[in-house]
N, C-alpha and C positions, 0 to 999 in steps of 0.2 A: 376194499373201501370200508366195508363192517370193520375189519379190524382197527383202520383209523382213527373211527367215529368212536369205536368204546375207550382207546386209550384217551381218545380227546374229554368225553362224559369223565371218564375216570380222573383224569389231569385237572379239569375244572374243580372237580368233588373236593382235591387234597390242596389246588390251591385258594380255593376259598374256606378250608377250616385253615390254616397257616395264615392266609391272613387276616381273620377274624384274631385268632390268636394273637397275633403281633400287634393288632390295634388294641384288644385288652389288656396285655403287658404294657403299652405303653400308658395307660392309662392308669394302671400301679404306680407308676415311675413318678404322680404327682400326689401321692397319700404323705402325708402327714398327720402325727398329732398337735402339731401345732397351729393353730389357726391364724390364715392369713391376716395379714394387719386391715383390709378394706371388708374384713369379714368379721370382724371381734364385737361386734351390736348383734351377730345372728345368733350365733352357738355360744352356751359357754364351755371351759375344759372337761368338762364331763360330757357333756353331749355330744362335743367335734367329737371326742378319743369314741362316743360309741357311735356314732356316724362310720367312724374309719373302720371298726372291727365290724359292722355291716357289712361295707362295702369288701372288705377281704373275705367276710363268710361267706357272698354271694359272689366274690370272682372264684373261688375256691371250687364252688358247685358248678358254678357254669363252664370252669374246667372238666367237671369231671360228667356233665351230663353232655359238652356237646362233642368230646370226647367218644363216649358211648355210641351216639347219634353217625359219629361219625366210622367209627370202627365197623357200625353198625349195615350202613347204605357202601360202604367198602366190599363187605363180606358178601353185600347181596349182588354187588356188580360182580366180585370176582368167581361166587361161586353158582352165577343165574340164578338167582334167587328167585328173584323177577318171572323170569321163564316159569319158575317153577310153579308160583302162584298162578300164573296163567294156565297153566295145564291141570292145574286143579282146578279153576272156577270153568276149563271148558269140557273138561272132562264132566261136569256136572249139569252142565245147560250150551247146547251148541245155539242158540239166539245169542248174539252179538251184544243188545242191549245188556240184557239180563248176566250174561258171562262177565263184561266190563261191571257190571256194580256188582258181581262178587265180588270181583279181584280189588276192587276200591276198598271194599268191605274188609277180606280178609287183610290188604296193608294197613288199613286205617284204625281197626280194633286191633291187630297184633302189634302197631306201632304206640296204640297208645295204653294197650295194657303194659307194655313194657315198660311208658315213661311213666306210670302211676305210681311205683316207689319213690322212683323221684319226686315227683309232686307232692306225695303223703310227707316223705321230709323235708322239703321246702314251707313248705303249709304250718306244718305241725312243731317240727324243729327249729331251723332257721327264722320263722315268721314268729314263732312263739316266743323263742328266745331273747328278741328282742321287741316285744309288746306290740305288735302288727295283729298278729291273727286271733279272729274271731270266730272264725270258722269251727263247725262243729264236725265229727266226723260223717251223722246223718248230713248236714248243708250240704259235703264235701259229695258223700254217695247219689245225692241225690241231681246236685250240679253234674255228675259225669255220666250215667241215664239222662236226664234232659238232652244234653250236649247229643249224645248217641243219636236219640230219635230224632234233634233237630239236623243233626247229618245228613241221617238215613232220608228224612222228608223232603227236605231244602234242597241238601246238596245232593243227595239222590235224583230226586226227581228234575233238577236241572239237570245235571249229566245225563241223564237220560236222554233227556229232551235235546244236548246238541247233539248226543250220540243219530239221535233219529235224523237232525237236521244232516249230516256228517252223509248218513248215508242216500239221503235220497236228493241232495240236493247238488253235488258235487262242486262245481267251481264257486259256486255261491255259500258255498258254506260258511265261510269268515262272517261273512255280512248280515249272513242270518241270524248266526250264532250270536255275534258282536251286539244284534240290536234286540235278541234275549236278553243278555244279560244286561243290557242296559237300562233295560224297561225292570229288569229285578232291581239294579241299583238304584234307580229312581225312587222304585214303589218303597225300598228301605228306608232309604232317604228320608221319607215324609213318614212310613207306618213303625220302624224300625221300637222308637221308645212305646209307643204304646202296642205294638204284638209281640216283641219278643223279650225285652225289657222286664215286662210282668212275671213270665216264666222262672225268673229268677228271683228280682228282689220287687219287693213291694213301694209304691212311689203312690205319693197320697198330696194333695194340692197345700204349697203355702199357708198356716192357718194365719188369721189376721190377728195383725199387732204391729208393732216396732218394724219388723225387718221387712213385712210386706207392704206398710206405710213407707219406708224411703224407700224400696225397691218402685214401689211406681211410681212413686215420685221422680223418682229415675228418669225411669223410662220414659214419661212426660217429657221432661224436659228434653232428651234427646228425639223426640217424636217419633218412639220408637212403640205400635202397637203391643203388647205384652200381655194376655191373655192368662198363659198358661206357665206356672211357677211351682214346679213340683220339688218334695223331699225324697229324697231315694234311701233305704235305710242302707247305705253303705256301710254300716258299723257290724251290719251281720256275719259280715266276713274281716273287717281288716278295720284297725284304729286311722290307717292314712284316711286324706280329707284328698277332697275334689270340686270339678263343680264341668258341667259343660252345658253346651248349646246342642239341639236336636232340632231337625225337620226342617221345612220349608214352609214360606206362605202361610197359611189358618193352619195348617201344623206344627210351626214351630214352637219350642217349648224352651223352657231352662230348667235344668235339673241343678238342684242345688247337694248335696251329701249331708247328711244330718250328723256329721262328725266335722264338716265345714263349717256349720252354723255353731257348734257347742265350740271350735275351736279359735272361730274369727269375731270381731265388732260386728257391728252393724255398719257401721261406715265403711269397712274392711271387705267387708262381702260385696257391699253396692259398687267398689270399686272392682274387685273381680266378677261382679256383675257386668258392669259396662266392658269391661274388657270382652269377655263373650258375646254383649251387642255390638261392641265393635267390629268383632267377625263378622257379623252380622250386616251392619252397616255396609263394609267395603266388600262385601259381595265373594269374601272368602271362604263361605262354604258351598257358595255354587262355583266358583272357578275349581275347588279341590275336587268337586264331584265331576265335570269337566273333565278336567286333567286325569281324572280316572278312566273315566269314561275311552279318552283315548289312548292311552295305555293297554287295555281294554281291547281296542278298538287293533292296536299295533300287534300284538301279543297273538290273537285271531288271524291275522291275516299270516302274519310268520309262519306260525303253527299251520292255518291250511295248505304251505307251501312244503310241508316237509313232513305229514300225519299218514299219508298214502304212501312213505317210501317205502320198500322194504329193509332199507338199510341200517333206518333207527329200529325198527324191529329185530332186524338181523345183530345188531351190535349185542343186544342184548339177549340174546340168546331162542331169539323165537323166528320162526322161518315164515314171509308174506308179509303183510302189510296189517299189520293188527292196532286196533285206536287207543287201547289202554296203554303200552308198550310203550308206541309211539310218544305217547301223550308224557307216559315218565320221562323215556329221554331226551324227548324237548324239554319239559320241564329242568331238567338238569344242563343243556344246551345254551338254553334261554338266559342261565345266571347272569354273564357278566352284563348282557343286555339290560336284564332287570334292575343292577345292582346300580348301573351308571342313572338309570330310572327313580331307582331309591335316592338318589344323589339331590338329581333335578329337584324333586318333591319336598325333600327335608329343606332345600336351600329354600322355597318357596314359601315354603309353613315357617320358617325361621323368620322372616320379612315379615310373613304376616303376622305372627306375635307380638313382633314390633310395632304394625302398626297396630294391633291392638291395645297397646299397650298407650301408643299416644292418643288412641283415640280417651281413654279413660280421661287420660291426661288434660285434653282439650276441657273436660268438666272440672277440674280443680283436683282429680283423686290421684294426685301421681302419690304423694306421700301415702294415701291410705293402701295403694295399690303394692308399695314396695315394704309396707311391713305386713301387710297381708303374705306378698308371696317370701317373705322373711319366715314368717310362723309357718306356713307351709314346708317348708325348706327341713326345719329342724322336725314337726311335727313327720315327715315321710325321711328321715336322715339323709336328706337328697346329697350327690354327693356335688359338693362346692368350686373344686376345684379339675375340673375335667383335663384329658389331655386336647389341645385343639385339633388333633388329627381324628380323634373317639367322636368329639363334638361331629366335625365335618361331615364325617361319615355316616352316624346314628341318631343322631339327636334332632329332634325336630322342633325342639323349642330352645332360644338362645338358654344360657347359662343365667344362673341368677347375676352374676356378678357383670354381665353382660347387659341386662335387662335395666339393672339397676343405675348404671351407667350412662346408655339411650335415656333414660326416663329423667336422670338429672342433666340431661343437655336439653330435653323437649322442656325444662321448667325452666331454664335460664333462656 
């Protein structure tokens, strides 16, 4: 039966990098430099052709890092790798707790010292070379210690905690566990922009003029209470623009990017304004939180059904019933389940785009809102023309040319 389960873990692993792969090939199959006829207001021939040598220099890398990635978790299944780590973090502390967050440790720092070249030329190379990156190398060293310690803290100290709940609490473990981490997604949910958010970039309130005069104005008129209207200097790391929604209740906020503000009108902004209240309005970011939640909720109970076997342990090279083990080859188990999961979710956020998009609409901003997300497009060299199988699959917000579309039917 061990032997089933690894071929099975193993068959999952090669056929989800084949067909990642074949959805990214096919998503080649629609590059041109020439720009489509319903697209010729966005790009002009200098911008499309370098949109397109973007998008080939980053299918290019993501060939060859998830490649790596993949050669990689191959070599640790065929040659217990896995096993192996665990016999050193138990070899070193026989407490359960403590041996499981070595073993997280030593995959988690070995795996991401490994992708760090990568990232240095993604950042530095590919992002530089085409006017994106802003990043300095201190930003960069200091983002990747942050990152560390918020691991080690957060994601430490919750592993921890269901490791404990895991052991003393048996058949109720899902449910224990499940309503941890919920109570973590929650407290995120609401503290997320202002505890973690600061550790990296600096967000300082709206200063008064023009854009925070028709911003509440806005919002007035949608009777939508608006409070809290932060700049986030996005620009310390990358020239792309953004803007989103944070929090719940007296917590929530808008963050706007201050490469947003230098890139968009004022009327351009208040319409990707209201589109963020939009989500707001129809109650899309507590249904997303929701829908997490019970994923969540599904994911916990699976796993308590199959974390005590010996057999996910055994597959992978370690002899009893051990949590870390267990926990990778479910995790790897888990995929197709998650993937059709991933499916649900995108379809869901895609709708709700839309309706975001009409709720802008309903205030008079469709025009402002589609050359807004025009200048957007070109300012991040989005790419224009997706395959619809890439869309399907990955994308959780429609296509421009999709967007654009919906928005001139809600006008007529």
């Amino acid at each position: 039966m061990e032997t089933i389960v690894f071929y099975l873990i193993l068959a999952i692993v090669i056929a989800d990098f084949l067909f990642e792969r074949f959805i990214d090939y096919l998503n080649t199959t629609r590059w041109s430099n020439k720009i489509p006829d319903k697209l010729k207001d966005v790009y002009d021939e200098t911008s499309y052709r370098k949109s397109q040598d973007y998008k080939r220099a980053n299918y290019r890398f993501e060939m060859l890092t998830s490649s790596f990635s993949f050669l990689l978790i191959v070599s640790m299944l065929l040659f217990e790798g896995f096993a192996f780590v665990n016999a050193v973090a138990t070899s070193v502390t026989s407490n359960t707790i403590l041996s499981a967050l070595l073993f997280f440790a030593i995959i988690g720092l070995g795996a991401d010292m490994l992708s760090t070249p990568f990232s240095v030329y993604d950042t530095f190379v590919i992002e530089e070379r085409f006017g994106f990156n802003k990043t300095t190398p201190k930003t960069f060293i200091f983002d990747k210690i942050k990152g560390w310690l918020l691991s080690a803290l957060l994601g430490g100290g919750l592993l921890a905690l269901i490791i404990f709940i895991w052991m003393k609490t048996g058949s109720w473990f899902w449910l224990l566990a499940w309503g941890i981490v919920t109570l973590v997604s929650v407290f995120m949910a609401l503290f997320y922009s202002n505890l973690i958010v600061p550790l990296f970039n600096k967000q300082t309130p709206l200063k008064t003029g023009e854009l925070k005069t028709a911003i509440e104005t806005f919002a007035q008129r949608a009777g939508f209470k608006l409070k809290n209207v932060y700049v986030i200097d996005g620009s310390k790391r990358s020239t792309k623009a953004n803007a989103y929604f944070t929090g719940l209740g007296s917590q929530k906020r808008v963050v706007l990017f201050d490469t947003l503000i230098q890139d968009l009108s004022v009327s351009e902004i208040v319409a990707v304004l209201a589109h963020e209240i939009g989500h707001y309005k129809k109650r899309h970011i507590v249904w997303g939180l929701l829908a997490g939640i019970v994923q969540t909720g599904i994911m916990f109970y699976v796993f308590s059904l199959l974390v005590s076997s010996p057999v996910l342990s055994g597959a992978l090279g370690v002899d009893g019933p051990n949590f870390q083990i267990g926990l990778v080859a479910f995790g790897i188990l888990y995929t197709p389940l998650s993937f059709l999961m991933g499916i649900a979710m995108n379809l869901m956020s895609r709708k709700n785009e839309y309706e975001a998009d009409a709720f802008a609409a309903q205030y008079g901003l469709a025009a402002e809102l589609v050359s807004g997300l025009k200048k957007l497009s070109v300012k991040n060299l989005s790419n224009l023309t997706p395959h619809p199988l890439y869309v399907f699959f990955h994308y959780s917000h429609p296509t421009l040319l999709q967007r654009i579309e919906r928005l001139d039917t809600t006008k007529q």
